[in-house]
Rosetta silent file (secondary structure, phi, psi, omega in degrees, C-alpha in Angstrom):
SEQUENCE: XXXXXXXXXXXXXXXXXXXXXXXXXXXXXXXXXXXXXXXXXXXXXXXXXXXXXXXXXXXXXXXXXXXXXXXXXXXXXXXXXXXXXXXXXXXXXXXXXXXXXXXXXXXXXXXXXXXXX
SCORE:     score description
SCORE:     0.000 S_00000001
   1 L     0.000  155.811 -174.567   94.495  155.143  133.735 S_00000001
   2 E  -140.781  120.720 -164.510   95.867  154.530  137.280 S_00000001
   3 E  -110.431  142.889  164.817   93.955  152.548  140.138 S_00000001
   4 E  -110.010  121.479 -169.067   94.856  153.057  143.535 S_00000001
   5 E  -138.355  145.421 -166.860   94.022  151.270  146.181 S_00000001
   6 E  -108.822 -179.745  173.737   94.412  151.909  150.083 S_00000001
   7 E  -172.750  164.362 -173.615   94.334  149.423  152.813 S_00000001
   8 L    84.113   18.809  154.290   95.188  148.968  156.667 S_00000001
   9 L   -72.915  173.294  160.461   92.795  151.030  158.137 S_00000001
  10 L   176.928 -144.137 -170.603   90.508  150.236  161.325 S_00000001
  11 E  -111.213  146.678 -170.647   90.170  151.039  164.845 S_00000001
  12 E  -166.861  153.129 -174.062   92.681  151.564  167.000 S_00000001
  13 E   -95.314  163.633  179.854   93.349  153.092  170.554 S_00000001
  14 L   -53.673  134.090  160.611   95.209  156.673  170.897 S_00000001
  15 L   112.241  -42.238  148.465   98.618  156.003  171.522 S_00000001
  16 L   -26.407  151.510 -177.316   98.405  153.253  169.081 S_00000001
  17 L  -126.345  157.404  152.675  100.044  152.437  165.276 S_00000001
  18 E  -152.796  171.177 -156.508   98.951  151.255  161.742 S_00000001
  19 E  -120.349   86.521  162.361  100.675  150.805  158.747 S_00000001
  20 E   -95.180 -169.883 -164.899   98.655  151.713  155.834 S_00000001
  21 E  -130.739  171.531 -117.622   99.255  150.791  152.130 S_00000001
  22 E  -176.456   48.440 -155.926   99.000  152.213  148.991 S_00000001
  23 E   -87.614  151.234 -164.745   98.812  149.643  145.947 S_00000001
  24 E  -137.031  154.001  179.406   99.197  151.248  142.640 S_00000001
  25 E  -160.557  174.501  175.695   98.432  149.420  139.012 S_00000001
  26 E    84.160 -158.719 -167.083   97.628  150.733  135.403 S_00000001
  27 L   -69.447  177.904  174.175   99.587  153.194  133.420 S_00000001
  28 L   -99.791  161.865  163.063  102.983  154.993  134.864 S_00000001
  29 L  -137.513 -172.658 -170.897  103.832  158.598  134.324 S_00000001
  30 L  -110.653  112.743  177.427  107.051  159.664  134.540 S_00000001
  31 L    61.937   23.173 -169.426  108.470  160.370  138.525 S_00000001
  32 L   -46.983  135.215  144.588  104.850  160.788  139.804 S_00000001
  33 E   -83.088  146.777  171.074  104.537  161.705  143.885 S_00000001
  34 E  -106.626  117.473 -164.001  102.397  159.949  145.345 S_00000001
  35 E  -117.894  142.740 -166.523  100.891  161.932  148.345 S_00000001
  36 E  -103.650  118.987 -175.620   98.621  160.842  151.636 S_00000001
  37 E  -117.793  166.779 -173.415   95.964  162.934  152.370 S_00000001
  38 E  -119.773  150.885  153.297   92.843  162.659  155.803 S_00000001
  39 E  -143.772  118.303 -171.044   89.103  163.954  155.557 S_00000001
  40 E  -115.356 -171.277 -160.841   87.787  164.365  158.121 S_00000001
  41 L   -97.203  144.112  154.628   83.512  165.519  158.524 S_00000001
  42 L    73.239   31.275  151.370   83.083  169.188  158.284 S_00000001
  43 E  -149.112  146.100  163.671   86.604  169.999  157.585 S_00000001
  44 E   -58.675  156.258  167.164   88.698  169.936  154.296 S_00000001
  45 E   -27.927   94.082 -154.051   90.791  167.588  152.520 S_00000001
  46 E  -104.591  147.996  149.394   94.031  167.818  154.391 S_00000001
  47 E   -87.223  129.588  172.267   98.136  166.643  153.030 S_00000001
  48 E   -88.467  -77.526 -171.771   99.712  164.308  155.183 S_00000001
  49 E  -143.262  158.183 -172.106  102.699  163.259  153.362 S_00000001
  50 E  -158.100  132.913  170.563  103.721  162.908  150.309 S_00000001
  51 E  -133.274  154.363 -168.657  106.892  161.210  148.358 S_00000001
  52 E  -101.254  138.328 -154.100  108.385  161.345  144.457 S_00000001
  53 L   -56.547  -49.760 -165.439  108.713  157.748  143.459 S_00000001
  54 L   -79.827   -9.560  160.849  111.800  157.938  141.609 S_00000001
  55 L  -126.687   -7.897  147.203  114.263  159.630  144.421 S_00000001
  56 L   112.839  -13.675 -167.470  112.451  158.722  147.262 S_00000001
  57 L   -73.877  165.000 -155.088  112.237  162.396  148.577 S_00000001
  58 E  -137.778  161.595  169.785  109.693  162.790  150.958 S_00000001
  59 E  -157.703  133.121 -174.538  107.597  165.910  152.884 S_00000001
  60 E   -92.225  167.208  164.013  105.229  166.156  155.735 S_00000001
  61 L  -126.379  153.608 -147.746  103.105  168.415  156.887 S_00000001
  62 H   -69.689  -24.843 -166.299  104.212  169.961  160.531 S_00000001
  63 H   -65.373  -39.205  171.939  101.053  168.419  162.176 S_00000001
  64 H  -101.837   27.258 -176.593  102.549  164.519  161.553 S_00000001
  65 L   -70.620  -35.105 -170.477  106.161  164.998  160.807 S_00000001
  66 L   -63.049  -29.527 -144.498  107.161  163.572  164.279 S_00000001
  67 L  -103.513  -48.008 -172.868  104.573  160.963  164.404 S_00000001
  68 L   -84.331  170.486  170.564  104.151  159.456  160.219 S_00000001
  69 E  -154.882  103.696 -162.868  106.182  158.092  158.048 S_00000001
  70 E   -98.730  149.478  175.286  106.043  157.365  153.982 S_00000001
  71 E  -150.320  179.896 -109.941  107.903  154.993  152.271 S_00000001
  72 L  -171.201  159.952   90.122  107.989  153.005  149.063 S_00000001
  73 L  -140.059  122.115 -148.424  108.597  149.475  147.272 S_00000001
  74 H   -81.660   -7.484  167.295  109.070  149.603  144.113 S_00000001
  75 H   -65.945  -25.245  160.248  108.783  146.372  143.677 S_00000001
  76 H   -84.852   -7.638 -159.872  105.551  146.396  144.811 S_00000001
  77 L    18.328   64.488 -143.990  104.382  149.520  143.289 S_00000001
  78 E  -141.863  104.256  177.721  103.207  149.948  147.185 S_00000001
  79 E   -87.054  148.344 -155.763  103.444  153.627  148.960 S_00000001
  80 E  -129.549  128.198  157.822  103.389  152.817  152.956 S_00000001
  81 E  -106.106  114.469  163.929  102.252  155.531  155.467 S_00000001
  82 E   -68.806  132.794 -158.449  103.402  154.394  159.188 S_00000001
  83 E  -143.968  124.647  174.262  101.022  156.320  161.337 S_00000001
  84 L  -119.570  157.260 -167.871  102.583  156.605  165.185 S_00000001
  85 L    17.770   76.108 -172.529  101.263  157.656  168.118 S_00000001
  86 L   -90.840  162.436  178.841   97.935  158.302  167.015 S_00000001
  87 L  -137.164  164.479 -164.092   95.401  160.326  168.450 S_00000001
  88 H   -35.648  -49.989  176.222   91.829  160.707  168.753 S_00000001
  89 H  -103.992   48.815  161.074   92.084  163.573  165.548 S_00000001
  90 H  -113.357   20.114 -177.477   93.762  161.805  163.479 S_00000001
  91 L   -67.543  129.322  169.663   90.302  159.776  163.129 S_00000001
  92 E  -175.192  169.324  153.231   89.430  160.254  159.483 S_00000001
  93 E   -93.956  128.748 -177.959   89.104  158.747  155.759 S_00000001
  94 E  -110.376  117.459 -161.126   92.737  158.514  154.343 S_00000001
  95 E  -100.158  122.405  164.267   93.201  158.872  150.353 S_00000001
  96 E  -109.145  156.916 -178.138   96.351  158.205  148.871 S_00000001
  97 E  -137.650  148.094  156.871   96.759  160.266  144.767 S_00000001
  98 E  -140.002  177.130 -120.153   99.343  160.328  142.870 S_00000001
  99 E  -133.609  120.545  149.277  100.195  163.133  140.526 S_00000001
 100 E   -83.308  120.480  175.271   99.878  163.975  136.377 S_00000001
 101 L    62.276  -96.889 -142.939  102.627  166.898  136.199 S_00000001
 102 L  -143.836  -36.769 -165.975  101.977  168.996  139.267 S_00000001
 103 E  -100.780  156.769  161.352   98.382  167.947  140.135 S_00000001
 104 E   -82.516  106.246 -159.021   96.708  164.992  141.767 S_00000001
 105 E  -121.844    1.890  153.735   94.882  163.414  139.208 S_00000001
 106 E  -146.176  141.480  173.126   93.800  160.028  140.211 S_00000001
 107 L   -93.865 -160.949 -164.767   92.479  158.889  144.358 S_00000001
 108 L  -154.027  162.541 -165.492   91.943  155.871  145.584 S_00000001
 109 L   -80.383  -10.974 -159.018   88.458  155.181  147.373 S_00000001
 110 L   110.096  141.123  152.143   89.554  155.352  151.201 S_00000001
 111 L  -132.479  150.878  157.343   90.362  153.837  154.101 S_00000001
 112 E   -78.722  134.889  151.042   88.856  154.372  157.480 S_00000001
 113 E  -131.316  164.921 -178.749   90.851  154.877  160.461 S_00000001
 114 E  -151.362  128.672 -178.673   89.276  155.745  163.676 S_00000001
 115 E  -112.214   85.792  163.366   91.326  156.323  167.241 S_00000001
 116 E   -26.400  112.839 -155.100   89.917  155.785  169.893 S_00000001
 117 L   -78.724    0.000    0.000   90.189  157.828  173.278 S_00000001
């Protein structure tokens, strides 16, 4: 089993940053990604970003490539999303998973962020 846990959400004004985190514990897999996903109400479960632990490579989706940024340490077994210039609809709950084989097989409860106009 693999617990996830997110943290560093809140409130914040547009234009604004937060750093959130990504702590991971319990068993390993072998090279898992770990990937950041938003929900927001009345629309689906969207991918933010996502990176593969063990080379580091990383992929966005075009609506935040400019503005996020994931990163790692593995010493920490800690995935980081840097969230820049935010805007009002990027208000949402943000789930980080990480991946058995190809699928996302265990979340993490949430964090709120909320942006403020």
């Amino acid at each position: 089993q693999v617990q996830l846990v997110e943290s560093g959400g809140g409130l914040v004004q547009a234009g604004g940053s937060l750093r959130l985190s990504c702590s991971a514990s319990g068993r390993t897999f072998s090279n898992p990604v770990i990937g950041w996903f938003r929900q927001t109400p009345g629309k689906e479960r969207e991918f933010l970003a996502a990176i593969r632990w063990s080379f580091g490579i990383t992929n966005y989706a075009d609506s935040v490539k400019s503005r996020f940024t994931i990163s790692k340490d593995n010493a920490k077994n800690t995935v980081y999303l840097q969230m820049n210039s935010l805007k009002p609809e990027d208000t949402g709950v943000y789930y980080c998973a990480t991946t058995i084989g190809t699928e996302y097989a265990y979340w993490g409860q949430g964090t709120q962020v909320t942006v403020s106009s």
